[in-house]
C-alpha positions in Angstrom: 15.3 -58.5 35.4 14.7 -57.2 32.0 11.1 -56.3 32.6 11.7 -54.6 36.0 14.7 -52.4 33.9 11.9 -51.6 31.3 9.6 -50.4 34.0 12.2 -48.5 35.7 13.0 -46.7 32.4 9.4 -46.0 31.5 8.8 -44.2 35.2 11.8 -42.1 34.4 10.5 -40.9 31.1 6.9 -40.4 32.8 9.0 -38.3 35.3 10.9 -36.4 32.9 7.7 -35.9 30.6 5.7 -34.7 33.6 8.7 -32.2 34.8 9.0 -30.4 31.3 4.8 -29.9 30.9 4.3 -28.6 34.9 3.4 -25.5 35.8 6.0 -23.6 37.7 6.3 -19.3 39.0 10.0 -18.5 37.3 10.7 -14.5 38.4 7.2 -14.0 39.0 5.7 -15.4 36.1 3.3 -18.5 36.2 4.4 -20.6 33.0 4.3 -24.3 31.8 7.4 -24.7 29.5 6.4 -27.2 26.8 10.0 -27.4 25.0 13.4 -25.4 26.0 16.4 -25.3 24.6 19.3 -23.9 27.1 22.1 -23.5 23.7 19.1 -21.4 21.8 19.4 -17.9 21.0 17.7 -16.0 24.2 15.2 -13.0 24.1 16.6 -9.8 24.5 14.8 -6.5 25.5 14.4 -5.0 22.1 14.6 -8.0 19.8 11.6 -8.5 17.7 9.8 -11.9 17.8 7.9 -13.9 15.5 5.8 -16.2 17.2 3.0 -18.6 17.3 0.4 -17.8 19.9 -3.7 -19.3 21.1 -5.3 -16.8 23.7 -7.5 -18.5 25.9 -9.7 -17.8 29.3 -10.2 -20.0 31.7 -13.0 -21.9 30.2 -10.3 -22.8 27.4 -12.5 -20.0 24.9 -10.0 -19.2 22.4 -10.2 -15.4 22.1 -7.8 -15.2 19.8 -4.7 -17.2 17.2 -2.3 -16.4 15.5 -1.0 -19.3 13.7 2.7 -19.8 11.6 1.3 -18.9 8.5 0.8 -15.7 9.9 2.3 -15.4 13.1 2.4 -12.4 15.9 5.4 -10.2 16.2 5.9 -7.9 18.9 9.5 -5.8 19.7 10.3 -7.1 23.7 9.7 -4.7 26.2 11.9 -3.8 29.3 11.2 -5.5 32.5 8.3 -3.3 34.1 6.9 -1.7 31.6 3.7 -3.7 31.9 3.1 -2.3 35.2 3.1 -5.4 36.8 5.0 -8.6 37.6 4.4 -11.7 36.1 2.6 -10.2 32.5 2.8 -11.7 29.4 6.1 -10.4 28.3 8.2 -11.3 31.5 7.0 -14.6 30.6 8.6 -14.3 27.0 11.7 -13.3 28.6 12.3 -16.5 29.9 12.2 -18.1 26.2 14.5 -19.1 23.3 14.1 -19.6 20.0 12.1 -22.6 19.2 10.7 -22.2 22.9 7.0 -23.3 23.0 4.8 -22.9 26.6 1.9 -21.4 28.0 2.0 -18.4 29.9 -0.5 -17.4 32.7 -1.6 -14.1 33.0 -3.7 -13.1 35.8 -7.1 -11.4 35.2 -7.1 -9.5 38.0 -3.7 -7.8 37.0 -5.2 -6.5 34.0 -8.4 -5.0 35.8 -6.0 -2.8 37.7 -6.8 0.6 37.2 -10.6 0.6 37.8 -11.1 -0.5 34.0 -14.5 -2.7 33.5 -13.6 -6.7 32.1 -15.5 -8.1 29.2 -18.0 -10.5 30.3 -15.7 -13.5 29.2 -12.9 -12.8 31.6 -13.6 -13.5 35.2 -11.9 -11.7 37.9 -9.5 -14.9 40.0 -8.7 -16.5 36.7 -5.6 -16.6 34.6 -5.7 -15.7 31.0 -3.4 -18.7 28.9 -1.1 -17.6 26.3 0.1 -20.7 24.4 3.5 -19.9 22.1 5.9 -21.0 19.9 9.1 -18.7 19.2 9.3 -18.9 15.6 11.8 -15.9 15.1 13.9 -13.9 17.0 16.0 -10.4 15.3 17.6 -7.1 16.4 15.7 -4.5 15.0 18.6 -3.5 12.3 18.0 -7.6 11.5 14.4 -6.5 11.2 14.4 -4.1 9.4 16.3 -4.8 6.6 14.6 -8.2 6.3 11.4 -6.2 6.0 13.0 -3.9 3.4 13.8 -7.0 1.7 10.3 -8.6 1.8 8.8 -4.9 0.3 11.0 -4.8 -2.7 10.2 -8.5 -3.2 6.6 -7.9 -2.9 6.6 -4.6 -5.1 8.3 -6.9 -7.9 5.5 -9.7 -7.6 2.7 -7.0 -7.5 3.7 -5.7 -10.3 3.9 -8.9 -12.1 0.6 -9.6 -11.2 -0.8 -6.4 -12.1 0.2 -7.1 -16.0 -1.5 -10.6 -16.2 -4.6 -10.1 -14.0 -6.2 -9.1 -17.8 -5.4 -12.9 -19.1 -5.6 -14.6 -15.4 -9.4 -12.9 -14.9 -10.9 -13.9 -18.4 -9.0 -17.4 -18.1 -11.1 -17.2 -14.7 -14.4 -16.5 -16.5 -14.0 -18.8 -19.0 -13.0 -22.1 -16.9 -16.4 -20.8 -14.8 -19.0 -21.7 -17.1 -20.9 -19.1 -16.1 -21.9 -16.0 -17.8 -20.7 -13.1 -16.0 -21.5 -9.1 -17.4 -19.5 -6.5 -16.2 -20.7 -3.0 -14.6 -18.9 0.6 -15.9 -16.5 0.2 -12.4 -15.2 -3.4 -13.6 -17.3 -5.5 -11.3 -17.9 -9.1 -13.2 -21.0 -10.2 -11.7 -23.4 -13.5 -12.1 -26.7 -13.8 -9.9 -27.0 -17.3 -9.5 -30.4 -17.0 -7.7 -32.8 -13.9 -7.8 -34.0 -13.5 -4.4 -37.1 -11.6 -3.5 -38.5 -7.9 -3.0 -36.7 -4.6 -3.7 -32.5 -4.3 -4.0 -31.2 -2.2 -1.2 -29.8 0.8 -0.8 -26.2 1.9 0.4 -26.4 2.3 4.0 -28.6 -0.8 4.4 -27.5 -3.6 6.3 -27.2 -7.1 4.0 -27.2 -10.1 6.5 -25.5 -12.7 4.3 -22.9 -15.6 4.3 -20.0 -15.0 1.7 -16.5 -17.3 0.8 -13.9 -15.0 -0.1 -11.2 -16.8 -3.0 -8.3 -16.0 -5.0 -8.4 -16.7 -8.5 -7.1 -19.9 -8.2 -9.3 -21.0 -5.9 -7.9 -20.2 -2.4 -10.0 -19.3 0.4 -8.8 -16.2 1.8 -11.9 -15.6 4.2 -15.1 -17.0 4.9 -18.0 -16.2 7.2 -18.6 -18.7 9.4 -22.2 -17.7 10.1 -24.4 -15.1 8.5 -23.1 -11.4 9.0 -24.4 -8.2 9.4 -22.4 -6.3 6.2 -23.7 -2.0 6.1 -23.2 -1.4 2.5 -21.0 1.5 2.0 -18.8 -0.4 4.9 -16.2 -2.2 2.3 -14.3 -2.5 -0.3 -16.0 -0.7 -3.8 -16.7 -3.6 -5.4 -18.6 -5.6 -2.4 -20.5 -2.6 -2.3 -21.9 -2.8 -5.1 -22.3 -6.3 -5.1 -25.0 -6.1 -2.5 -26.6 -3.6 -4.0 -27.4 -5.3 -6.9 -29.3 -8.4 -4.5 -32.1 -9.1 -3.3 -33.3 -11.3 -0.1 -32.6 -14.7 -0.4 -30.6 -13.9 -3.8 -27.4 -15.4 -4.5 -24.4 -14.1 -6.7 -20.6 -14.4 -7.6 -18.5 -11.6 -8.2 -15.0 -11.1 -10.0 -13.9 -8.0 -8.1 -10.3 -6.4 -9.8 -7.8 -4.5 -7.6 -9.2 -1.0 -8.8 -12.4 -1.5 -6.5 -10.8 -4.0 -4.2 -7.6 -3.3 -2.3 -6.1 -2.0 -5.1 -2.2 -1.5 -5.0 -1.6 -2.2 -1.4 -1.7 -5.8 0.3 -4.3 -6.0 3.5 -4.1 -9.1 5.5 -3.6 -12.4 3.4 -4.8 -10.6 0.3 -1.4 -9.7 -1.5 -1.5 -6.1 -3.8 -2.9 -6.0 -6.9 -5.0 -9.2 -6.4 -8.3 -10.0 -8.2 -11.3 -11.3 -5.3 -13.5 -13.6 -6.3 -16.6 -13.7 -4.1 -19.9 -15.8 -3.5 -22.6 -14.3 -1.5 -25.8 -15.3 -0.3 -28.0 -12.2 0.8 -30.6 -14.1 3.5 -31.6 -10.8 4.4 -31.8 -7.0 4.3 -32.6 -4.3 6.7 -32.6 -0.3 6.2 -30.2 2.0 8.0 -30.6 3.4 11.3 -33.2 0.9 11.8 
């Protein structure tokens, strides 16, 4: 008797599990709800939400993510503004906070209009937007949380800004190595001498670089070599490269003045020191 209760019970929680993860059309939108909370604050036309979200086609490519470190935000839109039923917004309408689900956007919705797909989308296939509702304000709420986080981060830039001096040379001398330091400020150390002549800005260095913080956070990394045009970035990786050669290697201690100076871009916070290691596999001339 006990067993047969048991399997009863485990059927009914394979029912209930396979009900919350199906994919359903709600008003026109084609959505599998993952979690849902009914007492949760609802999404309003006009509120701004923070959210997790994975773009994916229908080969499960992910095109692009957003994750909770730093999440999407986008202000809801009226019903219809899209210019057609069942986008990616109307989905979000039928969220809370602390939702999560995948929405399914038709390709051929957004090739209305005559405009030409990338490769990567095929025409009869759904686009999947996978989200979590992290955050959900009014715009006033918005808004003067954001005036809250600027005056925050002006105080912490600054704060930064007066011991970059000690936090660079304590940098340089945990290193070990022997950096020199160029008229602009660049600290520079060429681990490797590569071969042939150094370029020339408007060259284009094919190289592999990991991006870090001073205390050893990666902030960005190429995942394969890239094609960089010198001139194309920050002062100081500019004139990194130009002092390589093919097959050289280097690390640089870039300062604010020729990086991203006083204003934050990204994951790099203001006044930040960049340190950099490049590898310079090849070089080719402009234009070319």
């Amino acid at each position: 008797m006990l067993k047969r209760i048991s399997v009863v019970l485990l059927a009914a929680s394979m029912m209930v599990a396979c009900n919350k993860n199906r994919v359903e059309v709600k008003d026109g939108v084609k959505i599998q709800i993952h979690s849902h909370d009914d007492k949760a604050r609802k999404l309003k036309d006009g509120d701004i939400i923070s959210f997790t979200a994975k773009i994916q086609n229908s080969t499960d490519s992910v095109l692009q993510e957003s994750p909770a470190s730093q999440p999407a935000r986008a202000m809801l839109q009226p019903a219809g503004v899209s210019g057609f039923k069942g986008s990616f917004e109307d989905g979000l309408r039928l969220l809370s906070l602390g939702d999560s689900a995948t929405i399914f956007v038709p390709v051929d919705s957004l090739a209305k209009g005559g405009q030409q797909l990338p490769p990567f989308l095929k025409k009869g296939t759904d686009l999947k937007y996978t989200v979590k509702i992290l955050k959900v304000q009014t715009k006033a709420e918005f808004e003067k949380d954001m005036a809250a986080d600027q005056a925050k981060a002006k105080v912490e830039a600054e704060t930064r800004k007066a011991k970059l001096p000690e936090l660079m040379a304590d940098y340089v001398k945990k290193s070990g190595l022997a950096f020199k330091t160029t008229p602009s400020g660049l600290q520079y150390v060429i681990t490797k001498e590569g071969t042939g002549e150094t370029p020339k800005t408007g060259d284009v260095c094919k190289c592999m670089y990991v991006g870090k913080f001073l205390d050893g956070k990666v902030f960005d990394q190429s995942p394969s070599p890239l094609d960089m045009p010198i001139g194309g970035m920050i002062p100081g990786f500019n004139e990194a490269l130009l002092m390589m050669k093919k097959g050289g290697k280097g690390t640089f201690l870039i300062p604010p003045q020729i990086g991203y100076g006083e204003a934050a871009q990204g994951p790099i916070p203001a006044n930040s020191a960049l340190v950099f290691t490049v590898e310079a596999i090849d070089f080719k001339k402009g234009g070319q």
